[in-house]
mmCIF file of the C-alpha atoms, coordinates in Angstrom:
data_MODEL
# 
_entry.id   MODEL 
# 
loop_
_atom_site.group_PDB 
_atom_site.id 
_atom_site.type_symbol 
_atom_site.label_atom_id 
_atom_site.label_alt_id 
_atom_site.label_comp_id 
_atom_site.label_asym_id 
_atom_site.label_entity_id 
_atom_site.label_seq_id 
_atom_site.pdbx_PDB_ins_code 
_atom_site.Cartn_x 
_atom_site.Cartn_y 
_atom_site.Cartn_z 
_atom_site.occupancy 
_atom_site.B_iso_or_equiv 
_atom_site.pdbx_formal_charge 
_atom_site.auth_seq_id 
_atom_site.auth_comp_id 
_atom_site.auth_asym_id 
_atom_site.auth_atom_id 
_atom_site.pdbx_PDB_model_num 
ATOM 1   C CA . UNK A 1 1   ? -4.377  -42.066 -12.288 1.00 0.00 ? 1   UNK A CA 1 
ATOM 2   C CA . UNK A 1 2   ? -5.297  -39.780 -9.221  1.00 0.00 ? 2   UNK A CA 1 
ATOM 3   C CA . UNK A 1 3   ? -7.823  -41.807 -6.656  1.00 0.00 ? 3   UNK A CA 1 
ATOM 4   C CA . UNK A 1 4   ? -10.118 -38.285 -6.954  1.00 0.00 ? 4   UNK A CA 1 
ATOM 5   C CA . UNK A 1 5   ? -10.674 -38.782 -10.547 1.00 0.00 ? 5   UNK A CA 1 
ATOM 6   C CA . UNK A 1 6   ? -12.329 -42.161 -10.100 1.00 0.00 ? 6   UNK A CA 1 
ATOM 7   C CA . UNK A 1 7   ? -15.995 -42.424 -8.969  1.00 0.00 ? 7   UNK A CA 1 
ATOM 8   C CA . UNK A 1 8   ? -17.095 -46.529 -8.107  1.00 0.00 ? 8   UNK A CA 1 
ATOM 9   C CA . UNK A 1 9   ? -20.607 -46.702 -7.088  1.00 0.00 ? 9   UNK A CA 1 
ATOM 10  C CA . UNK A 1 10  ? -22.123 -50.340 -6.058  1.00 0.00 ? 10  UNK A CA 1 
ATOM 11  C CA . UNK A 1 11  ? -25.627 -51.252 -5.724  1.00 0.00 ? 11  UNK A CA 1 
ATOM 12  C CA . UNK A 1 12  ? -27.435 -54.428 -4.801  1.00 0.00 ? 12  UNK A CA 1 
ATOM 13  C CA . UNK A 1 13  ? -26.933 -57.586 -7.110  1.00 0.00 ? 13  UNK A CA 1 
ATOM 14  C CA . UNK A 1 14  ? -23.219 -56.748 -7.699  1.00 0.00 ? 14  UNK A CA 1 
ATOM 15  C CA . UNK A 1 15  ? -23.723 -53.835 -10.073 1.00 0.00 ? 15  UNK A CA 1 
ATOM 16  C CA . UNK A 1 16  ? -20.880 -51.630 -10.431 1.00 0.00 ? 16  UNK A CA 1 
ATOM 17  C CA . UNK A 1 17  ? -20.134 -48.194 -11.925 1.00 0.00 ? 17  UNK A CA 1 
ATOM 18  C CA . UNK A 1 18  ? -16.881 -45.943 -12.275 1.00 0.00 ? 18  UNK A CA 1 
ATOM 19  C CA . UNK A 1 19  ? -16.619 -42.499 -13.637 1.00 0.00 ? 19  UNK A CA 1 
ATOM 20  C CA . UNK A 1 20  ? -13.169 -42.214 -14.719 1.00 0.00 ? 20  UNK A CA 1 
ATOM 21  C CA . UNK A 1 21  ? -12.631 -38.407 -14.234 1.00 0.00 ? 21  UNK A CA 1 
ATOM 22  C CA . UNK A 1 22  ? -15.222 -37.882 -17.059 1.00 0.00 ? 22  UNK A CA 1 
ATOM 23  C CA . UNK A 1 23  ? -19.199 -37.013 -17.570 1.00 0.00 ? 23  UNK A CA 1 
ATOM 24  C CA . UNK A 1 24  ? -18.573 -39.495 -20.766 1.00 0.00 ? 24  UNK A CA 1 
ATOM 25  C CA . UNK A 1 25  ? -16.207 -42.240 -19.558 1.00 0.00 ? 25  UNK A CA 1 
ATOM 26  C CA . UNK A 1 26  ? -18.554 -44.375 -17.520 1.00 0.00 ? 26  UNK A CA 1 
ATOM 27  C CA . UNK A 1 27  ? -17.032 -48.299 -17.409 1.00 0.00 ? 27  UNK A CA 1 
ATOM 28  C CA . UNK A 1 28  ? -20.142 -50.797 -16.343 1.00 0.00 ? 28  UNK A CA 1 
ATOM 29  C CA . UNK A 1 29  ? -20.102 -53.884 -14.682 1.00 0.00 ? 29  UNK A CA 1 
ATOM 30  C CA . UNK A 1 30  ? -21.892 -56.580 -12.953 1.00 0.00 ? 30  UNK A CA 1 
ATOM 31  C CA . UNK A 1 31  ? -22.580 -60.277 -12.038 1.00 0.00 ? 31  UNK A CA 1 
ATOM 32  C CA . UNK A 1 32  ? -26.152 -61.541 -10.762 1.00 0.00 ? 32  UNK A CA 1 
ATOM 33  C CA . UNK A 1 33  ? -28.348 -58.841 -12.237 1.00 0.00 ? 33  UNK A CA 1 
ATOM 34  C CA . UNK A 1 34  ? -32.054 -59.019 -10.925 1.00 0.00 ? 34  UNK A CA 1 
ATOM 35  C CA . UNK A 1 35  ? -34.849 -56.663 -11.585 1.00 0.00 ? 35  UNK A CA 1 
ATOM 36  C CA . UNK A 1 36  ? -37.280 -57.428 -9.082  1.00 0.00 ? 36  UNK A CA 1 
ATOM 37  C CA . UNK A 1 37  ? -38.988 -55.731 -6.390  1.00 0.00 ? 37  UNK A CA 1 
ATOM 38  C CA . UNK A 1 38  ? -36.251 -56.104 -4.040  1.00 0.00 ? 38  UNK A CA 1 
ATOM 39  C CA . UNK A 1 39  ? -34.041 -54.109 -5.987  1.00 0.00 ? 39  UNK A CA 1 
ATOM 40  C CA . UNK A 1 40  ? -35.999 -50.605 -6.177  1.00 0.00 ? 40  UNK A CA 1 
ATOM 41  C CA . UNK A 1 41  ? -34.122 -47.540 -7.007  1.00 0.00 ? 41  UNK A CA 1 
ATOM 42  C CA . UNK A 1 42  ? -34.347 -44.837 -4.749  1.00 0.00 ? 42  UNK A CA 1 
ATOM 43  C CA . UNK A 1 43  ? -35.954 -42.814 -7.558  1.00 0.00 ? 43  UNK A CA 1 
ATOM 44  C CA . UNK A 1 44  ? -38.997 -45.209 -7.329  1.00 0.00 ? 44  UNK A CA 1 
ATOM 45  C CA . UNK A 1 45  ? -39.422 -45.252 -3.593  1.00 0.00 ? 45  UNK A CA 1 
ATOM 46  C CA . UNK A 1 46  ? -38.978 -40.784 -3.782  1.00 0.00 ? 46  UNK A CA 1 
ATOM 47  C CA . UNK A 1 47  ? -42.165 -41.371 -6.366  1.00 0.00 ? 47  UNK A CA 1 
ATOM 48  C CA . UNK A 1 48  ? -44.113 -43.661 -4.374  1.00 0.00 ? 48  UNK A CA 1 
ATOM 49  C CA . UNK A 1 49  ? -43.247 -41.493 -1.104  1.00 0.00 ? 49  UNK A CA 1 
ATOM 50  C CA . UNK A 1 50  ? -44.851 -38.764 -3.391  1.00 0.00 ? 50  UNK A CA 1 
ATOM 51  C CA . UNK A 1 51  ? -47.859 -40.243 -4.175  1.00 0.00 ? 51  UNK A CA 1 
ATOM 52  C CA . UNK A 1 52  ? -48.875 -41.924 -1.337  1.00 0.00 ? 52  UNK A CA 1 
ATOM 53  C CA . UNK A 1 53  ? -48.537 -38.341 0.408   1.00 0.00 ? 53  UNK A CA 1 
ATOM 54  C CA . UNK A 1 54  ? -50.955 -36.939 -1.404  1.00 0.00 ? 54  UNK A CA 1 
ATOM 55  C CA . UNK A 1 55  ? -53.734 -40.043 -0.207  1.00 0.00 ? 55  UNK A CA 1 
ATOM 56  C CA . UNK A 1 56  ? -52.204 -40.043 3.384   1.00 0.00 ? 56  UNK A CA 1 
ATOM 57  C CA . UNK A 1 57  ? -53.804 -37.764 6.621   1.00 0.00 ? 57  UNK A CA 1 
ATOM 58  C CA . UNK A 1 58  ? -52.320 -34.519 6.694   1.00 0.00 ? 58  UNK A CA 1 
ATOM 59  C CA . UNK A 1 59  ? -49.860 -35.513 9.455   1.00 0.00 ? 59  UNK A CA 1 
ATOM 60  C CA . UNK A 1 60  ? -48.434 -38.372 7.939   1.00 0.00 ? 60  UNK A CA 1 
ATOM 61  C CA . UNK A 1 61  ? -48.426 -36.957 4.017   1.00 0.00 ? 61  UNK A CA 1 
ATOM 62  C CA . UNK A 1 62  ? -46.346 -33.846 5.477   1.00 0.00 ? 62  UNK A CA 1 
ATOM 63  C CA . UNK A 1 63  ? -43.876 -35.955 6.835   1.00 0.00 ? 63  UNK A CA 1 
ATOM 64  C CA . UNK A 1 64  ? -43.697 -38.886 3.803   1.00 0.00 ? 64  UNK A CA 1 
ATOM 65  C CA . UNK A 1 65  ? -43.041 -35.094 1.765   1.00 0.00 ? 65  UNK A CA 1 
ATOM 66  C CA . UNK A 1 66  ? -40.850 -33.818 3.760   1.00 0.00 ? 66  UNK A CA 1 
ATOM 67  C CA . UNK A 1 67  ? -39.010 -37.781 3.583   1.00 0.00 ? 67  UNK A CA 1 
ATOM 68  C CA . UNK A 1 68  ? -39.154 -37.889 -0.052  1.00 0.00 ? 68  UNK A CA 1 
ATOM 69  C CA . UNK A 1 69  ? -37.218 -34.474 -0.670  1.00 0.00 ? 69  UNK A CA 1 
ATOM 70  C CA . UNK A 1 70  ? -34.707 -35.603 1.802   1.00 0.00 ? 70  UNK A CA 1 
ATOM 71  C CA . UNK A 1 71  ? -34.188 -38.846 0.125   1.00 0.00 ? 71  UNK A CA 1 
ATOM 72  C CA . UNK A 1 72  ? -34.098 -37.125 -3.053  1.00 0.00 ? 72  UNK A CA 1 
ATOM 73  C CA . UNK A 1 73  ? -31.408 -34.950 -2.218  1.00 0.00 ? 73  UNK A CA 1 
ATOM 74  C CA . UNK A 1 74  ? -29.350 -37.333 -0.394  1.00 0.00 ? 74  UNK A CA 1 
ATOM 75  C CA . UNK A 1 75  ? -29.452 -39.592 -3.779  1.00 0.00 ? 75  UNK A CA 1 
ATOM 76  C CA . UNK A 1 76  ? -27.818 -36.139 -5.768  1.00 0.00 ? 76  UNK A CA 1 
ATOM 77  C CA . UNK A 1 77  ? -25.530 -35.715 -3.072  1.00 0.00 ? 77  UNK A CA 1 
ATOM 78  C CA . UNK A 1 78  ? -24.365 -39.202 -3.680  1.00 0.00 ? 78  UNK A CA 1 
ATOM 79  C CA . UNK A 1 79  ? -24.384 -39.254 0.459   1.00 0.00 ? 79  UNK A CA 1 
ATOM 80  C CA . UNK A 1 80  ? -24.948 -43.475 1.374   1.00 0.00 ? 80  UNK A CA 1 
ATOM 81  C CA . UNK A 1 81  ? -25.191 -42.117 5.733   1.00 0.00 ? 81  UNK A CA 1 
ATOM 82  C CA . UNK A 1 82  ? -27.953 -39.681 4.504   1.00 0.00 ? 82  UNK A CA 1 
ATOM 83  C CA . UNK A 1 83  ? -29.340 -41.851 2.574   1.00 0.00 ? 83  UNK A CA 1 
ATOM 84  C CA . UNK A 1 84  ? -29.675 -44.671 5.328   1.00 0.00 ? 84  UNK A CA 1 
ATOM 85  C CA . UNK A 1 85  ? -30.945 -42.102 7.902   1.00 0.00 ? 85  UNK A CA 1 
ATOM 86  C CA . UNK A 1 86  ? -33.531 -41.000 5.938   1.00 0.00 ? 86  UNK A CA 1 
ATOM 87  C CA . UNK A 1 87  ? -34.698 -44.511 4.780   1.00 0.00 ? 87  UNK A CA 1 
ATOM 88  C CA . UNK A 1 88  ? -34.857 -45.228 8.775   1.00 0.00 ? 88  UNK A CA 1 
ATOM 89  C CA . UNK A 1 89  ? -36.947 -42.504 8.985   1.00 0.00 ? 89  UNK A CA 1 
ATOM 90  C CA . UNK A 1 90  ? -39.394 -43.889 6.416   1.00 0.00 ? 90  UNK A CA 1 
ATOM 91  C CA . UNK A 1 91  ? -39.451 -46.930 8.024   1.00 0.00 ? 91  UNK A CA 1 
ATOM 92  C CA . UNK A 1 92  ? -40.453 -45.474 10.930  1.00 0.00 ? 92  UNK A CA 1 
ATOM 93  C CA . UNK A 1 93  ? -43.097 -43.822 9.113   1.00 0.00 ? 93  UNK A CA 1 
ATOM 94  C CA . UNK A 1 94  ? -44.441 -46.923 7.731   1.00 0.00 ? 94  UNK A CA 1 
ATOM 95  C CA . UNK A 1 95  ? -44.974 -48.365 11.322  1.00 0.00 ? 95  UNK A CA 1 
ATOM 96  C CA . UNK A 1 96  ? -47.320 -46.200 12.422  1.00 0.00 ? 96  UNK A CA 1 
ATOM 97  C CA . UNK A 1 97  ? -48.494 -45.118 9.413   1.00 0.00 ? 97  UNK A CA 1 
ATOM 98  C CA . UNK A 1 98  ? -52.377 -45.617 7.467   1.00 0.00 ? 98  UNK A CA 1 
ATOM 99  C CA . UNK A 1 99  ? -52.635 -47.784 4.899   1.00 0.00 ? 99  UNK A CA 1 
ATOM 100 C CA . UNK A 1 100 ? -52.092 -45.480 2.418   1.00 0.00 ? 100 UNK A CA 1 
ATOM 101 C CA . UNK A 1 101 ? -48.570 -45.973 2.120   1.00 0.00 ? 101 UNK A CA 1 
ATOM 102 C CA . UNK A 1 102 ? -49.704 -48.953 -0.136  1.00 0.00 ? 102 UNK A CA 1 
ATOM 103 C CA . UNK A 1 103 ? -47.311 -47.892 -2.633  1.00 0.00 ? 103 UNK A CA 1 
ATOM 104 C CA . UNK A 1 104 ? -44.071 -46.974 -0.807  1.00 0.00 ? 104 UNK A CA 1 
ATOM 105 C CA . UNK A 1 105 ? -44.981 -50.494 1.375   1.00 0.00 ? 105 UNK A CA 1 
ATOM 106 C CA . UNK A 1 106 ? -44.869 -52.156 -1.869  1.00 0.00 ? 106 UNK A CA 1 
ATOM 107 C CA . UNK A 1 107 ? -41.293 -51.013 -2.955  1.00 0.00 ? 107 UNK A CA 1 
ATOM 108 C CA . UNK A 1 108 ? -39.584 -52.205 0.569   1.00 0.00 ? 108 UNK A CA 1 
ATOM 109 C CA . UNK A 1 109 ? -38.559 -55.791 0.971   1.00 0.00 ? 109 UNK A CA 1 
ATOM 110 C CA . UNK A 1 110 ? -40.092 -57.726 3.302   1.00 0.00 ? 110 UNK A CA 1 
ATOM 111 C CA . UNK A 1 111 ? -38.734 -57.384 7.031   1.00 0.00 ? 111 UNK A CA 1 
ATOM 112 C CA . UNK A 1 112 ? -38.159 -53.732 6.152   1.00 0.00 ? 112 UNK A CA 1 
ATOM 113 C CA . UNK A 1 113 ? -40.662 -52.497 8.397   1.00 0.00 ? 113 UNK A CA 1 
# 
């Protein structure tokens, strides 16, 4: 098997994908499995980013936007050093932010911030 046919994706709690050269050949694994708030899927925190934008001051609701599509897009790239910059760029957010980042606040773990 060629190493570019194989896709293996990890994810907190030991979960573990591969794409074996396939849309339809997906092989799942994983040990430790937790579905708590510490575990939030990138999805969710795009959402929340979303939503709280829309209750946050004009300033701050551009930028949580702005965050949100990045993140998104970073996710479809499958890019992990995107991904990381722009979650360090919602954290910085979140520092100086209002409190209406209630939701996206609620998705971190705590010591994020």
């Amino acid at each position: 098997m060629m190493a570019d046919s194989v896709s293996i994706t990890a994810s907190a709690g030991g979960f573990v994908a591969a794409n074996v050269n396939s849309p339809h050949g997906v092989a799942q694994s994983g040990y430790g499995h937790r579905t708590d708030r510490h575990d939030v899927s990138h999805q969710h925190l795009v959402e929340a980013l979303r939503t709280d934008a829309r209750a946050a001051e004009p300033s701050e609701g551009v930028r949580a936007q702005e965050y949100a599509d990045d993140l998104a897009e970073a996710v479809q790239e499958e890019n992990p050093a995107r991904v990381d910059r722009v979650l360090s760029r919602v954290n910085a957010l979140l520092e100086t932010a209002t409190s209406a980042f209630s939701l996206t606040r609620g998705l971190l773990p705590p010591g994020t911030l």
